[in-house]
MARSE-244459 format. One line per 8 residues: number of its first residue (from 1); their letters; for each residue x, y, z of C-alpha. Coordinates in nm, 4 decimals. Example, Ala and Ser with C-alpha at 12.3 -4.5 7.8 and 13.67 -1.06 7.14 Angstrom:
// MARSE-244459
1) AS) 1.2300 -0.4500 0.7800 ~ 1.3670 -0.1060 0.7140
//
This chain:
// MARSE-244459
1) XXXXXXXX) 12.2399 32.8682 -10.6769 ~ 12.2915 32.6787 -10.4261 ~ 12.0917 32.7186 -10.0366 ~ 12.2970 32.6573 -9.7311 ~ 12.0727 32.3650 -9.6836 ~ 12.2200 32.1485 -10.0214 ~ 12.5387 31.9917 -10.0473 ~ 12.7850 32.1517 -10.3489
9) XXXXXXXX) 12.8682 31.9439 -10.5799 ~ 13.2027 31.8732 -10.4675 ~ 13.0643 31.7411 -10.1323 ~ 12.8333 31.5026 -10.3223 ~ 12.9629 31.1401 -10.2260 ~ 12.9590 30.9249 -10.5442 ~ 12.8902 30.6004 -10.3256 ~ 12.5324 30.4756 -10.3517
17) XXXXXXXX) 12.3117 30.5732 -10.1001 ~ 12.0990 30.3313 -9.8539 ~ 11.7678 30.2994 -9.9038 ~ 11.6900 30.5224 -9.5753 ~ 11.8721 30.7938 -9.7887 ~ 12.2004 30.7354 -9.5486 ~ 12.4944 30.6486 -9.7189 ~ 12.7186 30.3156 -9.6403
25) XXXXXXXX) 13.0216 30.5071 -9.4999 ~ 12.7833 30.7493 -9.2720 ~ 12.6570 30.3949 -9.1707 ~ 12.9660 30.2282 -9.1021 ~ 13.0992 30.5541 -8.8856 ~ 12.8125 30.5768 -8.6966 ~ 12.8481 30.2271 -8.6027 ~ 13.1991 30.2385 -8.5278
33) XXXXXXXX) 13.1313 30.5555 -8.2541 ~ 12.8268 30.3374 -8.1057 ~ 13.0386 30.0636 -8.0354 ~ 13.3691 30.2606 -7.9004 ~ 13.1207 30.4579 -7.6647 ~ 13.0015 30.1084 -7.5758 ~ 13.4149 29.9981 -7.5064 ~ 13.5044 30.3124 -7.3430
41) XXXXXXXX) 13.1508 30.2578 -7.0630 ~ 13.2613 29.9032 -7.0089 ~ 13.6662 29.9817 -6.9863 ~ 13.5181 30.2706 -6.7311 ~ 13.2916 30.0121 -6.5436 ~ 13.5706 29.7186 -6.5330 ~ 13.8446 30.0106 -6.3949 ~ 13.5994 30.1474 -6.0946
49) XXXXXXXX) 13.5055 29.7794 -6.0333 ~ 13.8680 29.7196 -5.9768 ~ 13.9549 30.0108 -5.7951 ~ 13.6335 29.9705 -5.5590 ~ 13.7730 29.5756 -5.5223 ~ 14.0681 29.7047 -5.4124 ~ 13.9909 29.9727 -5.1561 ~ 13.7478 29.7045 -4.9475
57) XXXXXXXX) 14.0346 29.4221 -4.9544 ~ 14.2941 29.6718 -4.8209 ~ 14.0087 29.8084 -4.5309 ~ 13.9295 29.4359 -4.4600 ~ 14.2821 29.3173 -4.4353 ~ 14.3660 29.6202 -4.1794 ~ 14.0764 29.6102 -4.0156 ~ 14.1209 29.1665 -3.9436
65) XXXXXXXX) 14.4782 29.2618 -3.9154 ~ 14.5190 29.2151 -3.5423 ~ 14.2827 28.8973 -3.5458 ~ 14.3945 28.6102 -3.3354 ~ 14.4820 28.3663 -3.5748 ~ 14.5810 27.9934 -3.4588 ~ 14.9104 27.8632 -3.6356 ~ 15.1112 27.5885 -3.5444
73) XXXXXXXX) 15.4546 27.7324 -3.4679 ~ 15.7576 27.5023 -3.4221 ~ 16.0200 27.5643 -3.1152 ~ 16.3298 27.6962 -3.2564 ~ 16.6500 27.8134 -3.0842 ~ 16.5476 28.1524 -3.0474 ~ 16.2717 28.2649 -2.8549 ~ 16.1342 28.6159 -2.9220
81) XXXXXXXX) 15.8304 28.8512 -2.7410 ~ 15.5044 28.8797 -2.8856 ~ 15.3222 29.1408 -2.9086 ~ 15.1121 29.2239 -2.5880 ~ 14.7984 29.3964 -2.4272 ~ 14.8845 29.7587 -2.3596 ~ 14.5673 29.9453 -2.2887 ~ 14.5934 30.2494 -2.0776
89) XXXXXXXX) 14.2984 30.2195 -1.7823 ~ 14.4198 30.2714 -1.4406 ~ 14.6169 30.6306 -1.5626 ~ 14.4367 30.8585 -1.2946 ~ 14.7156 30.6885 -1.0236 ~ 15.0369 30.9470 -1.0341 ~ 15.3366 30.7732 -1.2704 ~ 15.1582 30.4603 -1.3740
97) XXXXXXXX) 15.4401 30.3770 -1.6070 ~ 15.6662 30.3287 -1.2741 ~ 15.5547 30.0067 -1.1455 ~ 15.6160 29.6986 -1.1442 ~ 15.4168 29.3518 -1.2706 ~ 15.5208 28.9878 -1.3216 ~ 15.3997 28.6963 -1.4463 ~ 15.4903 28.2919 -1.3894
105) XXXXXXXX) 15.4356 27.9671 -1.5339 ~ 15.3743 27.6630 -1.2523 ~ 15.1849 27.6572 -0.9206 ~ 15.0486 27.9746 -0.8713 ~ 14.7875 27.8080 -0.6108 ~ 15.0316 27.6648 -0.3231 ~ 15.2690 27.9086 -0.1644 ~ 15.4623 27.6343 -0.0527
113) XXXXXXXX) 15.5042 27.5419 -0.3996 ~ 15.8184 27.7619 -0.4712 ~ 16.0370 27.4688 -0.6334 ~ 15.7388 27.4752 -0.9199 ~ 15.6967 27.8127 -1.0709 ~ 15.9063 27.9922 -1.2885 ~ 15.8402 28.4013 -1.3421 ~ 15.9699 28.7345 -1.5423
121) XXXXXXXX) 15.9695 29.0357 -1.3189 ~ 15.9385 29.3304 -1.5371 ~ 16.0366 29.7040 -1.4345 ~ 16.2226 29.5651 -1.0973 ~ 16.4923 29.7478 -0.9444 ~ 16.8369 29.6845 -0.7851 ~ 16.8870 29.8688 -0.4693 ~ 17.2567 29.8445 -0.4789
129) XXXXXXXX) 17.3395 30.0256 -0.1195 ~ 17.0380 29.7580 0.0179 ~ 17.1412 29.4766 -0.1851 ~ 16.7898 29.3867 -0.2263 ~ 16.5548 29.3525 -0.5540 ~ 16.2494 29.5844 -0.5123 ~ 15.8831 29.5405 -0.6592 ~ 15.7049 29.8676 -0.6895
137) XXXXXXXX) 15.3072 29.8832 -0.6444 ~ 15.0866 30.1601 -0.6304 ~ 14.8973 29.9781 -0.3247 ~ 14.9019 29.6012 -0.1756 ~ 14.7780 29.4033 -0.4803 ~ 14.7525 28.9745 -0.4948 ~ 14.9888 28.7779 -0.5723 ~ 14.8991 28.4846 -0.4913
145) XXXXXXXX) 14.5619 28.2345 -0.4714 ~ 14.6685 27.9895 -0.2194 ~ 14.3980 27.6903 -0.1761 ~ 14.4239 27.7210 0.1392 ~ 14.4382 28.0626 0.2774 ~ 14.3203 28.2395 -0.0202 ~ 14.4555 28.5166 -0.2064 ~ 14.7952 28.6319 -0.0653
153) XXXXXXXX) 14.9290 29.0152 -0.1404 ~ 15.2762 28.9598 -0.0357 ~ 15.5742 28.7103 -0.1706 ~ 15.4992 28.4574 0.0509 ~ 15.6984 28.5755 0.3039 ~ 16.0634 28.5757 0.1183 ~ 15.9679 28.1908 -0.0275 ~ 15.8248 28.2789 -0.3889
161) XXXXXXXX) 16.0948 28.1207 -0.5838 ~ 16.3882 27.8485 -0.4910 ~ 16.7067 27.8660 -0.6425 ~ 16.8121 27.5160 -0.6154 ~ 16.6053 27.2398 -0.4949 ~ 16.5896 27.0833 -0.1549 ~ 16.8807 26.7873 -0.2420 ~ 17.0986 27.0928 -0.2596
169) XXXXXXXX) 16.9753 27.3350 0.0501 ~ 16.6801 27.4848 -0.0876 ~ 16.7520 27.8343 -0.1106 ~ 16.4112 28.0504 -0.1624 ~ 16.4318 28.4166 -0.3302 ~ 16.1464 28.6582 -0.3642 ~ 16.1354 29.0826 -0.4191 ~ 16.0691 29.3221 -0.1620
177) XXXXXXXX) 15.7611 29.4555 -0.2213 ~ 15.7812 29.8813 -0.2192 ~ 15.4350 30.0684 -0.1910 ~ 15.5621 30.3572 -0.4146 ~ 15.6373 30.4444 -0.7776 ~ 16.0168 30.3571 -0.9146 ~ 16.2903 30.5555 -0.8863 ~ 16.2657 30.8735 -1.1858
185) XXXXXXXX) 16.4470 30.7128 -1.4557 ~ 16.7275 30.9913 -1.4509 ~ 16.7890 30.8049 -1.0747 ~ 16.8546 30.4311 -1.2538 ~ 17.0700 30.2425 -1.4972 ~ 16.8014 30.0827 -1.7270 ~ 16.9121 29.7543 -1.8543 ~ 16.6908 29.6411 -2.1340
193) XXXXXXXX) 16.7924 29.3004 -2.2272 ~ 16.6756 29.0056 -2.0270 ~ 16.8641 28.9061 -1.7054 ~ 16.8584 28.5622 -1.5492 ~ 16.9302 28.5450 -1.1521 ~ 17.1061 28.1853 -1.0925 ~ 17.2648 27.9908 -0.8388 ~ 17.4566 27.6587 -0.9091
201) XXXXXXXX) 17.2510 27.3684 -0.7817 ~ 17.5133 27.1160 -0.7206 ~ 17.7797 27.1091 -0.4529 ~ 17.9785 26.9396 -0.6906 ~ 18.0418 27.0310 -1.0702 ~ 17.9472 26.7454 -1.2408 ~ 17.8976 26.7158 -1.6049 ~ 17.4896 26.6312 -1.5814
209) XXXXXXXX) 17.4334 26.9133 -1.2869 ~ 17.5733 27.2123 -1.4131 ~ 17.5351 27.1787 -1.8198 ~ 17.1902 26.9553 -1.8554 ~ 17.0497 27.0615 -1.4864 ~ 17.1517 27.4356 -1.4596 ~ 17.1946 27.5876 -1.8113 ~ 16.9556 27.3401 -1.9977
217) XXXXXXXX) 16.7139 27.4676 -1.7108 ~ 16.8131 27.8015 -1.8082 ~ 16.7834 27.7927 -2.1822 ~ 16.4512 27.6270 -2.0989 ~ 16.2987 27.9017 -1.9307 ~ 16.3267 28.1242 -2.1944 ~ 16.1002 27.9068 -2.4131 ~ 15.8635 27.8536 -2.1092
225) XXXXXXXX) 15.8022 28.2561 -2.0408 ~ 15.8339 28.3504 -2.4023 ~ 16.1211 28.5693 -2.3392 ~ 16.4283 28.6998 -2.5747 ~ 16.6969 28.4417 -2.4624 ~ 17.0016 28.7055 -2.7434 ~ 17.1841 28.9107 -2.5808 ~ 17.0871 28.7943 -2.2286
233) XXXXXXXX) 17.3056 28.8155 -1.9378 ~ 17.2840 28.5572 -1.6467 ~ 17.3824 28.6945 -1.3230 ~ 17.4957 28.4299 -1.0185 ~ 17.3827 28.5920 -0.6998 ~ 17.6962 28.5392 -0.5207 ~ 18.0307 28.4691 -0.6867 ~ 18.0979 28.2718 -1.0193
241) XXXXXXXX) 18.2647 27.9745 -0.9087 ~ 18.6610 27.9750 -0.9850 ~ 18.6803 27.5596 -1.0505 ~ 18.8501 27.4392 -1.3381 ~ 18.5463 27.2136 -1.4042 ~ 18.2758 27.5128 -1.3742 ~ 18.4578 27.7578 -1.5869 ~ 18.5178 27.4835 -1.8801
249) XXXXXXXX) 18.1698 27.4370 -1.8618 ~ 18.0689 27.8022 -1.8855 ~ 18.3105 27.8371 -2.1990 ~ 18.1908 27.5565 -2.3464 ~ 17.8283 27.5320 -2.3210 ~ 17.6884 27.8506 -2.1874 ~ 17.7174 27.9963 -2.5185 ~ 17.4464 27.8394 -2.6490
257) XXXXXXXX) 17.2666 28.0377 -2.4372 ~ 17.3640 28.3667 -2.4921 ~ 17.7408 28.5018 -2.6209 ~ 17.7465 28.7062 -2.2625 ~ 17.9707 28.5087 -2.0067 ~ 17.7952 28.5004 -1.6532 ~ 17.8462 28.7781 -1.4100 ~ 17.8639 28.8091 -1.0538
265) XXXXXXXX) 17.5157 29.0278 -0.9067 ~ 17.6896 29.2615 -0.6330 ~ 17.9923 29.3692 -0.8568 ~ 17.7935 29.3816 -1.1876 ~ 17.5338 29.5749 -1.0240 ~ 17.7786 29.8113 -0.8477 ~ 17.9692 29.8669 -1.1905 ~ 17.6996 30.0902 -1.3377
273) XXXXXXXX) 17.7470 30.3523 -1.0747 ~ 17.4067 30.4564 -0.9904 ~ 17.2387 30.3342 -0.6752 ~ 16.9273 30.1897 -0.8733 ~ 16.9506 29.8877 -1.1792 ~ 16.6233 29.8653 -1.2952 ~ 16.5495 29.5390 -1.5401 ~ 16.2752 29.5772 -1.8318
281) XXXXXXXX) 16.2981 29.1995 -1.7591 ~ 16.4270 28.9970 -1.4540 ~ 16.3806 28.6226 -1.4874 ~ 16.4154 28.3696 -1.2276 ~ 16.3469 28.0055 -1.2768 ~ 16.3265 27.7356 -1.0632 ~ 16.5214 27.3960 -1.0871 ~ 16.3378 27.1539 -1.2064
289) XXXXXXXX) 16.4224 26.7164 -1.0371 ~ 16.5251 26.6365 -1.4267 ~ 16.6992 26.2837 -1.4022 ~ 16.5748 26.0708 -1.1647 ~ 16.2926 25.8414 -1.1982 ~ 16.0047 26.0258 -1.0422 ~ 16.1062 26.3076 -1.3195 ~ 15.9286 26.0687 -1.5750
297) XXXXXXXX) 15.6460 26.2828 -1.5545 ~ 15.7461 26.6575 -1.4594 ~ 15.9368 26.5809 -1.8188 ~ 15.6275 26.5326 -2.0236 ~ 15.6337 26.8075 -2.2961 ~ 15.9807 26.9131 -2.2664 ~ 16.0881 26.6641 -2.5140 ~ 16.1527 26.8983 -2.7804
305) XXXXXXXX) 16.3487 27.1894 -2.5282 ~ 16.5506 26.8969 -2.4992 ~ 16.6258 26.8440 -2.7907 ~ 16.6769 27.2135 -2.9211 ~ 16.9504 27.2748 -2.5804 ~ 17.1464 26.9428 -2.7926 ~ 17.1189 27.1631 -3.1020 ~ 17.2259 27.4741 -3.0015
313) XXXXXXXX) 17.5177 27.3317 -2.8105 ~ 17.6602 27.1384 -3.1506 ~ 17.5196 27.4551 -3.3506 ~ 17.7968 27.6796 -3.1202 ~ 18.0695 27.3922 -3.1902 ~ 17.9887 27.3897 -3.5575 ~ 17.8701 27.0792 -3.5655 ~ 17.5399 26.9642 -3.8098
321) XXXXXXXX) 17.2812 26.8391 -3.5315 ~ 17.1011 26.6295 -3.8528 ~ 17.4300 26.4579 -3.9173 ~ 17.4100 26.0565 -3.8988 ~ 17.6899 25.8123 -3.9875 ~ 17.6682 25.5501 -4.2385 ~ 17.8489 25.2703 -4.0434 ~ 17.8271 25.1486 -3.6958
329) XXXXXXXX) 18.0428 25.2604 -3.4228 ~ 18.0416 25.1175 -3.0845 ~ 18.2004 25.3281 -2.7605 ~ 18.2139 25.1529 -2.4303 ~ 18.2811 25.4303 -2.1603 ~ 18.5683 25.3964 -1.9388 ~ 18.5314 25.5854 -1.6333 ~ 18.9091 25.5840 -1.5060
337) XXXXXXXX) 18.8726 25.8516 -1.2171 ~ 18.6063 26.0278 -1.0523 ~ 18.6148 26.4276 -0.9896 ~ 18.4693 26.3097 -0.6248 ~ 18.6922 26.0915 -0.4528 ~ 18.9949 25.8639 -0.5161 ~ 18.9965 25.5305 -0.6492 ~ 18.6825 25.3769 -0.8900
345) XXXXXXXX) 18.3509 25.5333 -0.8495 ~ 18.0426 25.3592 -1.0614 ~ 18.2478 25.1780 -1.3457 ~ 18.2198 24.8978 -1.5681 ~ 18.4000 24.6443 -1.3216 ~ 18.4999 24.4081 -1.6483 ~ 18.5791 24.7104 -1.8767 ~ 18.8579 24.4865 -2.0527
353) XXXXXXXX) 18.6494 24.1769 -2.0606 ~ 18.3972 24.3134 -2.2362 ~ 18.5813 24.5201 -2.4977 ~ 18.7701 24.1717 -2.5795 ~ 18.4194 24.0003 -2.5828 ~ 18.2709 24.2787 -2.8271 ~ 18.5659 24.2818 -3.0539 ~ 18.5279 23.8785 -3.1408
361) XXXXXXXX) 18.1657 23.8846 -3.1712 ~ 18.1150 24.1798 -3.3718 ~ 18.4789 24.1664 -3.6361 ~ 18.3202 24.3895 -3.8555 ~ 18.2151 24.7133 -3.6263 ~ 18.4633 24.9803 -3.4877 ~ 18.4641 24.9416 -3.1566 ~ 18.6373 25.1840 -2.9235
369) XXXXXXXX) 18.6952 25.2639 -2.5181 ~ 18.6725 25.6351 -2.4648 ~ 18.7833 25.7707 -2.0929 ~ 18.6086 26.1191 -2.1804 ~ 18.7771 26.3422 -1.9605 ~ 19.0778 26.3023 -2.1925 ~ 18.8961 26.4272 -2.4893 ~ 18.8226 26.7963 -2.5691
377) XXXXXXXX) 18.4800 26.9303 -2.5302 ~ 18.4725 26.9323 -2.9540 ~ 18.6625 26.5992 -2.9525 ~ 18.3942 26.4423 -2.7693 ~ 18.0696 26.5738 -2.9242 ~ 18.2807 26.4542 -3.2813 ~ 18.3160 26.1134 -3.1436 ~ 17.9801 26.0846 -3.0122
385) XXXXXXXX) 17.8081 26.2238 -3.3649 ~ 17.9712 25.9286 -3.4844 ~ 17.8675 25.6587 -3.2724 ~ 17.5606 25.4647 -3.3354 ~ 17.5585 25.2669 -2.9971 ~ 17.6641 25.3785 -2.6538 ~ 17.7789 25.1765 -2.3689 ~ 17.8089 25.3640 -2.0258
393) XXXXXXXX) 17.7841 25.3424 -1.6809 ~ 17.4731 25.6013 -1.5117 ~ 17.5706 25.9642 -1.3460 ~ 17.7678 26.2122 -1.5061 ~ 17.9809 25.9944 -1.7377 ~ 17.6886 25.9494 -1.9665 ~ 17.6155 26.3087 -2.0412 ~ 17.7496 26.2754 -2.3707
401) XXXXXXXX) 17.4331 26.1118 -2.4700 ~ 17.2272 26.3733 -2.5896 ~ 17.4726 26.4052 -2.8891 ~ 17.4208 26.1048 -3.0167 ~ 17.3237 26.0985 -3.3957 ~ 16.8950 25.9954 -3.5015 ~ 16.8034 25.6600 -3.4372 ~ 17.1586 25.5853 -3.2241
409) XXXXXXXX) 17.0931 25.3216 -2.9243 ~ 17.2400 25.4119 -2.5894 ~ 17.3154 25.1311 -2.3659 ~ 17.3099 25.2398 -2.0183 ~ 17.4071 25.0915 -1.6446 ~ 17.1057 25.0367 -1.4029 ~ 17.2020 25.0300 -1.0329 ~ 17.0312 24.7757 -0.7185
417) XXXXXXXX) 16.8482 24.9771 -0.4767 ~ 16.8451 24.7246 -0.2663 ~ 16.7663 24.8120 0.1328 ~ 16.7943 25.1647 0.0591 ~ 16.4262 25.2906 -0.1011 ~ 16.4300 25.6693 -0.1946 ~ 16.1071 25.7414 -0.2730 ~ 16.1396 26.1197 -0.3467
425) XXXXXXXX) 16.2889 26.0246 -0.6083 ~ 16.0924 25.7974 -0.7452 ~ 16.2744 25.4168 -0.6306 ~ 16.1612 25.1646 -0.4125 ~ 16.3299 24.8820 -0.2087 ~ 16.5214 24.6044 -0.4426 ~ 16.4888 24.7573 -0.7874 ~ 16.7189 24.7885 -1.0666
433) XXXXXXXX) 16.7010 25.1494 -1.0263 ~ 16.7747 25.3961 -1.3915 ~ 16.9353 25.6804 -1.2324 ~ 16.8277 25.9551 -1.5256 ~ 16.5924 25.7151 -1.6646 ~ 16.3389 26.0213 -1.6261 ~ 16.5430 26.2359 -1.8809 ~ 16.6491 26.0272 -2.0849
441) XXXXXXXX) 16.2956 25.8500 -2.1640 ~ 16.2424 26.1886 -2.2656 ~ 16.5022 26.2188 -2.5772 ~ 16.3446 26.1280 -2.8963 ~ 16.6202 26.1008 -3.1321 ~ 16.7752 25.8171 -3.0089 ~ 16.6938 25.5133 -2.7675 ~ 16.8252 25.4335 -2.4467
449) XXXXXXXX) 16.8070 25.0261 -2.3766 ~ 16.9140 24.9859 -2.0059 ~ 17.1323 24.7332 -1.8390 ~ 16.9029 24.5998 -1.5131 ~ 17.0730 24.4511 -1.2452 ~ 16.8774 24.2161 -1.0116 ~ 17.1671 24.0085 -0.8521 ~ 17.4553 24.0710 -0.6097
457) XXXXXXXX) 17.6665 23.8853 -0.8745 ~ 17.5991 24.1830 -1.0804 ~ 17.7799 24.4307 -0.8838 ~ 18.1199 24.4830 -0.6824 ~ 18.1651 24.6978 -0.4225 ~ 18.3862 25.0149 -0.5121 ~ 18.5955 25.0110 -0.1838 ~ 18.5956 24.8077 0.1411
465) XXXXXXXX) 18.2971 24.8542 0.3751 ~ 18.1086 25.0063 0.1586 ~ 17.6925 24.9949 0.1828 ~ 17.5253 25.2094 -0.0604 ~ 17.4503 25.0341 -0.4270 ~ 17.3658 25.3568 -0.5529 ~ 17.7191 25.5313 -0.5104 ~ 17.9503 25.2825 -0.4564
473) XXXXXXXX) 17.9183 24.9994 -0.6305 ~ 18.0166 24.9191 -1.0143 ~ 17.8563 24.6714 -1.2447 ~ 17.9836 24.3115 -1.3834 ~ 17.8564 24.3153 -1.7825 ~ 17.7274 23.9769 -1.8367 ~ 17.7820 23.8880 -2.1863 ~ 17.5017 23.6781 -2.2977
481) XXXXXXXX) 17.2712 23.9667 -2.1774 ~ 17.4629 24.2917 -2.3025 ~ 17.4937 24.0800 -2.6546 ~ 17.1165 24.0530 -2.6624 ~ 17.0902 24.4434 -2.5799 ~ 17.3252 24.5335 -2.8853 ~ 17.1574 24.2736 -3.1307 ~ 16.7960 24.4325 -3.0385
489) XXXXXX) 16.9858 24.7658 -3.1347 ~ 17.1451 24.6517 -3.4523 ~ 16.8466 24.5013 -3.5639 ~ 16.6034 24.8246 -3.5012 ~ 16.8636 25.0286 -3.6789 ~ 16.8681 24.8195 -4.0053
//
């Protein structure tokens, strides 16, 4: 009989046995487990690895998440915030969320400097029953670091910022400075958006002033203080001018800007009801001296604001800013009236001359004579996407220019300075004198030639008695030399 210790007969295996005494099949199974225990601790090792992998590149990434990093980010149409220093040290003062800072781009070391900074004011308030714009501080702070005096704790006496420069009646603006906390916010109107104080710099309302000199300024600003230019609202500190020529503007280009038309302060202020506006963000910018000469180099690096204000204005119109035309176009500008006075102000004297002159030496280019001011604001940033050179007389009339197409040539009219130096702005005594040659050199995607004028034969006088070269005098095209100008154009556009 059988012990417990020997196999029946019916568990006897019938396969040989190994000559350990181990047969093949007990072999081959306990092979099989060695090597899945083997597969399982190396699946097991390969998982944890993994996981652990994991875990330390999520705590790295968080933990480098709010590292500086420097990345080459290209100027587009819309500005935004970034993200900024908010560290709570100077709590122990009562209400520290009720006061007000600011910062500025420009000379922050000459108080007399006020035409040269630009600033954001943020937490500022409206007093509407004092018509003045307070600037709350907990105590007597600096504002200032004059090179002369030192630092300075107060707005530099009302002159902090101008308005409008000095060829218009400098105007100077500054805060009044309150040594106490805000008003409780259940006192105020908060306005959150960012709100532009302004002030037309031109007595007149000229094309250049008001569009390229005023808004372009504007729409600048926003790109120089890193503010949100959406949604904005500019406010005029008086009244919104009522000409024809100011409000066609404001339809027509301030959009490109922001979709909110511009407001008079006092009544837009006094609309909300509540004695106190306060502003998250208040911005005030100085005018710049854009166009003439001596603004050749306060221009450096604005070449591509430029450039974007031309975008967002054909952007608004539904026009493609890339768009270029695949045959030449000239436009000679006829200047028929001036907005300023009666009879011819700065014109090509032989308009018909030259057109005639063009028309037989170039057969096989379009060549038309546009009198702008009879064209719609869309009519004439069509035409001028279309045409590949030009020809205009200086001032306002050629502020179609920036609309030109890539690689377009602009031919433009010089003037004699003759007896009559202005050095402020940047011409001497018996130059030929490019009245916005300091914005213009500044536009990359096309080229401005200019037309110089040396000789008295290369002028007439607009009107009898008249003295001044810059205002009142037109020019006499020479052909031989405006021919040379458009073959140098033709041929750098091949």
């Amino acid at each position: 009989m059988p012990d417990k210790y020997t196999r029946s007969p019916r568990h006897r295996s019938s396969s040989p046995r190994s000559p350990h005494g181990k047969s093949p099949n007990f072999m081959q199974n306990t092979k099989r487990q060695w090597y899945n225990q083997r597969y399982f601790i190396l699946g097991v090792n390969i998982v944890c690895t993994l996981f652990v992998n994991l875990i330390y590149i999520l705590v790295i990434r968080r933990s480098h998440k709010q590292e500086p990093v420097a990345t080459a980010q290209k100027i587009d149409d819309s500005p935004h915030l970034h993200s900024a220093i908010h560290i709570p040290y100077l709590d122990l003062r009562p209400e520290p969320d009720r006061f007000s800072n600011f910062r500025c781009v420009g000379d922050m070391n000459d108080k007399l400097k006020l035409e040269a900074r630009s600033c954001v004011f943020n937490n500022i308030c409206y007093d509407t029953r004092a018509n003045t714009f307070n600037y709350y501080q907990s105590k007597p702070s600096i504002i200032l670091f004059d090179k002369n005096v030192g630092p300075i704790r107060t707005f530099a006496s009302g002159r902090f910022l101008a308005l409008n420069r000095k060829l218009f009646g400098l105007e100077a603006w500054a805060p009044t400075i309150r040594i106490t906390p805000a008003p409780k916010e259940e006192e105020v109107t908060r306005l959150k958006n960012v709100h532009v104080l302004y002030k037309h710099s031109a007595r007149e309302f000229s094309f250049g002033h008001i569009v390229f000199e005023d808004f372009g300024n504007i729409f600048n600003s926003f790109y120089r203080l890193g503010t949100k230019m959406k949604n904005s609202v500019i406010m005029h500190k008086y009244v919104v001018p009522e000409d024809e020529r100011f409000q066609n503007f404001e339809k027509e280009y301030r959009p490109a800007i922001t979709s909110n038309p511009i407001v008079s302060l006092k009544p837009y202020m006094n609309s909300f009801g509540k004695r106190y506006v306060c502003f998250d963000q208040l911005q005030v910018s100085s005018p710049p001296v854009p166009f003439d000469p001596i603004a050749t180099v306060t221009n450096q690096g604005k070449e591509d604001m430029f450039y974007q204000f031309r975008n967002a204005i054909l952007k608004y119109h539904n026009i493609d800013p890339e768009y270029v035309p695949t045959k030449h176009k000239i436009i000679i500008t006829d200047k028929k009236r001036s907005n300023f006075r009666k009879g011819r102000k700065r014109v090509i004297a032989n308009l018909d001359e030259l057109h005639l002159f063009l028309k037989s030496n170039y057969p096989d280019i379009d060549i038309e004579v546009i009198a702008w001011d009879e064209k719609t604001v869309k009519e004439q940033l069509l035409l001028t996407m279309d045409c590949t050179i030009m020809i205009t007389p200086c001032g306002g009339v050629s502020f179609n220019l920036p609309f030109l197409p890539h690689n377009a040539h602009a031919i433009v009219m010089d003037y004699f300075s003759g007896d009559q130096p202005e050095e402020w702005r940047g011409v001497m005594a018996n130059q030929s004198a490019s009245m916005e040659g300091g914005y213009w050199n500044h536009f990359w995607h096309f080229k401005t030639m200019y037309y110089q004028v040396f000789d008295k034969s290369d002028w007439e006088w607009d009107f009898e008695g008249a003295t001044n070269t810059r205002q009142d005098a037109s020019i006499v095209i020479k052909m031989e030399r405006i021919k040379d100008l458009i073959d140098t154009a033709l041929e750098q556009m091949e």
